[in-house]
C-alpha positions in Angstrom: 100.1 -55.2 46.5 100.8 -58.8 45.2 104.0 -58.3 42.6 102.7 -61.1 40.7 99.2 -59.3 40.5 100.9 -56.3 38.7 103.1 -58.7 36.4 99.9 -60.1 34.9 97.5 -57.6 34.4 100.7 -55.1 32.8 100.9 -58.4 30.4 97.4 -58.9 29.8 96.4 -55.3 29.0 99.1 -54.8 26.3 97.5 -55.6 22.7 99.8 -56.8 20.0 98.8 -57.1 16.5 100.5 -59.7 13.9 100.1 -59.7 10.3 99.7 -62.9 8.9 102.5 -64.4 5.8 101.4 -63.4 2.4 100.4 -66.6 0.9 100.1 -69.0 3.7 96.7 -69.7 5.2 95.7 -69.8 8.9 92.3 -69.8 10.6 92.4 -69.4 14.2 88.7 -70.8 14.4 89.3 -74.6 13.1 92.9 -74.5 14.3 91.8 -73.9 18.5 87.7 -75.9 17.7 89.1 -79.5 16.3 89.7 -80.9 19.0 93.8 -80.8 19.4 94.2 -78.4 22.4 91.4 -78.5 25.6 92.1 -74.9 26.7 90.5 -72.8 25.1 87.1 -71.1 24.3 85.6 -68.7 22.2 83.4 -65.9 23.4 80.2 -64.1 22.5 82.6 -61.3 21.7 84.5 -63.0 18.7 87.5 -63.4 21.3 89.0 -66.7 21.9 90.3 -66.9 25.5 93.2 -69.8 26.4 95.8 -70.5 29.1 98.7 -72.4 28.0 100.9 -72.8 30.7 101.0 -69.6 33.2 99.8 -67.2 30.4 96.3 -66.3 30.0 95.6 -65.0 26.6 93.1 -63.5 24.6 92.9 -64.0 20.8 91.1 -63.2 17.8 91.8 -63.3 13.9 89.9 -60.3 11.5 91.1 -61.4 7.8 94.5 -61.0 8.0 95.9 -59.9 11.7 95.8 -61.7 14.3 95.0 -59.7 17.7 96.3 -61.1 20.6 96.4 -59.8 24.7 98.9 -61.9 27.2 102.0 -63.0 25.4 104.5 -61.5 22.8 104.3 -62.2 18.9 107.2 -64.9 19.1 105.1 -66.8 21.0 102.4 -66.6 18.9 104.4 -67.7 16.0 105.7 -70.9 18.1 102.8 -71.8 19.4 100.6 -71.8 16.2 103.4 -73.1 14.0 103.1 -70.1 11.1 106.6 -70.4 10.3 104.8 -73.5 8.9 104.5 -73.8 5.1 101.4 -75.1 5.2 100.6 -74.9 1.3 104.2 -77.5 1.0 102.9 -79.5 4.0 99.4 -80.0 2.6 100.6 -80.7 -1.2 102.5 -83.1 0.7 99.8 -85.3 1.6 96.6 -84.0 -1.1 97.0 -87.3 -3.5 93.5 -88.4 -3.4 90.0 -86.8 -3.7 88.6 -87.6 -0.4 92.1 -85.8 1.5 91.5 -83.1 -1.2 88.0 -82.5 0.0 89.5 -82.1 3.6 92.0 -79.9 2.9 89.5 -77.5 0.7 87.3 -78.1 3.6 89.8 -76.9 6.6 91.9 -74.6 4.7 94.5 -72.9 7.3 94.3 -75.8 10.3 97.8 -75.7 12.0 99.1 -78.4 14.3 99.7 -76.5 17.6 102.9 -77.0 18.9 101.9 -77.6 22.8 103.8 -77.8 25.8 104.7 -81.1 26.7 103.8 -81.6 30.3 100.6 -80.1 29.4 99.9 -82.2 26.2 100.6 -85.4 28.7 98.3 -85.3 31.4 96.1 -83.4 29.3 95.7 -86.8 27.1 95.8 -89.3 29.9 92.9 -87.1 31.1 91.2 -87.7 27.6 90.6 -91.9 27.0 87.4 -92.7 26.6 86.2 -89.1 26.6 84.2 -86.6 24.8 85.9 -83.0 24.3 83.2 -81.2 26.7 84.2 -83.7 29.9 88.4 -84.1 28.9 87.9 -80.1 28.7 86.0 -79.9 32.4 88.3 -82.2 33.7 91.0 -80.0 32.9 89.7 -76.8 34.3 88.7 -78.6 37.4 92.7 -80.3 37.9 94.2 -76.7 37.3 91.4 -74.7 39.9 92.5 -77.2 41.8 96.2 -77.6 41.7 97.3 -74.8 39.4 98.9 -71.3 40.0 96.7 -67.9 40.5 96.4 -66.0 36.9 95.1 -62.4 38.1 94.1 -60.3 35.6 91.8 -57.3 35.5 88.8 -60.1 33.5 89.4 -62.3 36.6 91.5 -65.6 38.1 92.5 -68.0 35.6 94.7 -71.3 36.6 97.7 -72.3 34.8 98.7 -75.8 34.3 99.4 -77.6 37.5 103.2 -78.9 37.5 104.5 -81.9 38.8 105.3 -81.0 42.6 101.8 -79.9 42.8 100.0 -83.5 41.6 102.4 -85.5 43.4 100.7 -84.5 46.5 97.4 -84.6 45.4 95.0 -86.9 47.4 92.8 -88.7 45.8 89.5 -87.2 47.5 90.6 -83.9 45.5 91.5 -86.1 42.4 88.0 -87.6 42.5 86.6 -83.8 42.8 88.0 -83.4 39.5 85.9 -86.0 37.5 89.4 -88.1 37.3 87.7 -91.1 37.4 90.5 -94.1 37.5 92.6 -91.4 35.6 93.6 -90.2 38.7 95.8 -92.6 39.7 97.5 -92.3 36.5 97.8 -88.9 37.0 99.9 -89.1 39.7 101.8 -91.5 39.1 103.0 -90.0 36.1 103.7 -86.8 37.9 106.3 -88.7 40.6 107.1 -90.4 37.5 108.4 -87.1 35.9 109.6 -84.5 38.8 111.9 -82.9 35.9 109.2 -81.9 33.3 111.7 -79.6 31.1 114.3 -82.5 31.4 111.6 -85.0 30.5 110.8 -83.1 27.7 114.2 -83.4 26.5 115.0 -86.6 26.5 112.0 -87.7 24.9 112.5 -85.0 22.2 116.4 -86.6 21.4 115.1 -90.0 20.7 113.5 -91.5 17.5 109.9 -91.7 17.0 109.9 -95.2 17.4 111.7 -94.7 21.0 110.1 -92.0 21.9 106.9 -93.8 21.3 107.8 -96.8 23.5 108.9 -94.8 26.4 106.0 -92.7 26.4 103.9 -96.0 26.8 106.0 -96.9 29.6 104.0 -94.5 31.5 100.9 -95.3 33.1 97.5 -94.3 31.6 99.1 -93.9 28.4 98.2 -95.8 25.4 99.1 -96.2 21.3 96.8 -92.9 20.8 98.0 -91.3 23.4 101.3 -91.5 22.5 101.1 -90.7 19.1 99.0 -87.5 20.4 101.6 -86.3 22.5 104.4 -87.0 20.0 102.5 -85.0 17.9 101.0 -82.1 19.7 103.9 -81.4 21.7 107.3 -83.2 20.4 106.1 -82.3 16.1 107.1 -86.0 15.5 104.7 -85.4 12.2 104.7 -89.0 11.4 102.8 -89.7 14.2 99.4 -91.0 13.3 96.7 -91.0 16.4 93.9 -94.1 15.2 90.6 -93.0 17.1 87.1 -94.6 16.6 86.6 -91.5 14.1 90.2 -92.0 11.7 89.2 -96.1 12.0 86.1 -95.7 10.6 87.1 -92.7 7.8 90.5 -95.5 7.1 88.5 -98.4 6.9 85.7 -96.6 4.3 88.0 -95.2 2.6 91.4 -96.7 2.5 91.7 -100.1 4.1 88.6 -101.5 3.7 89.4 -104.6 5.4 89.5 -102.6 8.6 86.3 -103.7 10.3 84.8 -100.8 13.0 82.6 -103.2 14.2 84.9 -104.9 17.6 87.7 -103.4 19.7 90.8 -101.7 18.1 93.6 -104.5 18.7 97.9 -103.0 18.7 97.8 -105.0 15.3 94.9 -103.5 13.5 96.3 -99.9 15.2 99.6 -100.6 14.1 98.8 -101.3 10.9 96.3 -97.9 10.0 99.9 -96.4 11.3 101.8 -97.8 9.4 99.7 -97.3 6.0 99.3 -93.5 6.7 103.1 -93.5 7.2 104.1 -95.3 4.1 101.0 -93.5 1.9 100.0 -90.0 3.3 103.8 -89.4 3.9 106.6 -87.5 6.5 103.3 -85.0 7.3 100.6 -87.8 8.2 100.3 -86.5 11.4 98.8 -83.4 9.4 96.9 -85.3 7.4 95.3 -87.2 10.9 94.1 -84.1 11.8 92.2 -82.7 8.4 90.6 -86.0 8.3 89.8 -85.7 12.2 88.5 -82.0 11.7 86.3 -82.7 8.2 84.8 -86.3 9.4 81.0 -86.1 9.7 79.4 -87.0 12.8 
């Protein structure tokens, strides 16, 4: 019998329960559905269902406990950031009536705190994207080039590492609805042999430097870098400037912002720099409530 077989399904088939902090909201629902992390889905059952790097975990929140299959409660706690104070965070940043209304609206959204080589590739994947495809390109990459998960619900794929992209071909790249992405891919991945090593020197520097490397890399972008240092180094004053946050800053903030050409580095840099200087040290918190309450 495969070793790594056993390993899984022991881990998957333990259930932990976790009772949330008195006083400080979470909701599992708005936290994995706006838009932050491509992993996951939710099930018929009420169960949400995620792999986030070789773990494959099953989820679900009833009031306040948090059931969980895959992983121990530390990770939990990491990984959703509830040693967060959220109340402080959000008090931060509530100085208006429109951020009010999105923080009533999307009471107990946490910023996820993802792995970096994940949160990389997994936003070079995304430009000019809608979540459904970024999330289908995803799967497809880590069926691909990704490690076996068995459990007793099935094979699941964890996040494909370095060594395995750098010899991707770009036949199998193409399989994976990579597009010109693919190229990027790659290169980033002989670009970064040492992820955890990566991960640390990005994680010593400034934001500022840590931004300006990351755009070193090919495939990556302004909002891609300001995702990653976000997502995945907590850089909170990072401030990710999509088509949506232009248009909710420019109707409601900057209303010389005009949505109606391209996004230039000067009208990027300065919606940045305003939600720096006026939402505060969280604005990267704020990004999201606005992100997660905008109205299609």
């Amino acid at each position: 019998m495969n070793p790594k077989y056993v390993l899984h399904r022991t881990v998957y088939r333990i259930m932990h329960e976790l009772t949330l902090m008195a006083g400080q909201p979470f909701s599992l629902d708005l936290t994995l559905s706006c838009g932050q992390v491509f992993r996951w889905e939710k099930g018929s059952d009420g169960w949400w269902r995620g792999i986030v790097d070789n773990n494959m975990i099953r989820i679900r929140q009833d009031g306040e406990v948090l059931r969980f299959e895959g992983v121990n409660r530390q990770f939990i706690e990491h990984y959703f950031s509830l040693d967060h104070d959220l109340r402080a965070i959000t008090a931060s940043f509530d100085r208006d009536p429109f951020i009010h209304a999105a923080v009533e609206q999307c009471r107990g959204l946490r910023l996820i705190r993802q792995p970096p080589w994940e949160c990389l590739i997994s936003y070079i994947c995304s430009t000019n994207s809608n979540i459904p495809m970024i999330k289908k390109r995803i799967n497809l990459m880590a069926q691909a080039f990704g490690d076996p998960i068995e459990t007793d619900g099935g094979t699941y794929y964890g996040f494909p590492k370095p060594r395995s992209l750098v010899g991707s071909c770009a036949a199998v790249l193409s399989e994976c609805k990579m597009g010109y992405r693919g190229g990027y891919v790659k290169k980033t991945a002989c670009d970064i042999t040492d992820e955890r090593e990566w991960a640390r020197s990005i994680s010593s520097l400034p934001s500022e430097d840590a931004r300006k490397t990351l755009m070193e890399l090919q495939g990556v972008g302004p909002k891609a870098a300001d995702c990653v240092l976000l997502f995945a180094f907590q850089k909170y004053e990072s401030f990710p400037v999509d088509v949506w946050i232009r248009r909710i800053m420019g109707k409601h903030y900057l209303p010389n912002i005009c949505g109606s050409t391209s996004l230039s580095n000067r009208e990027y840099d300065a919606i940045r720099k305003f939600a720096k200087d006026y939402f505060g040290t969280y604005c990267g918190y704020a990004q999201e409530y606005l992100f997660a309450a905008r109205e299609d």
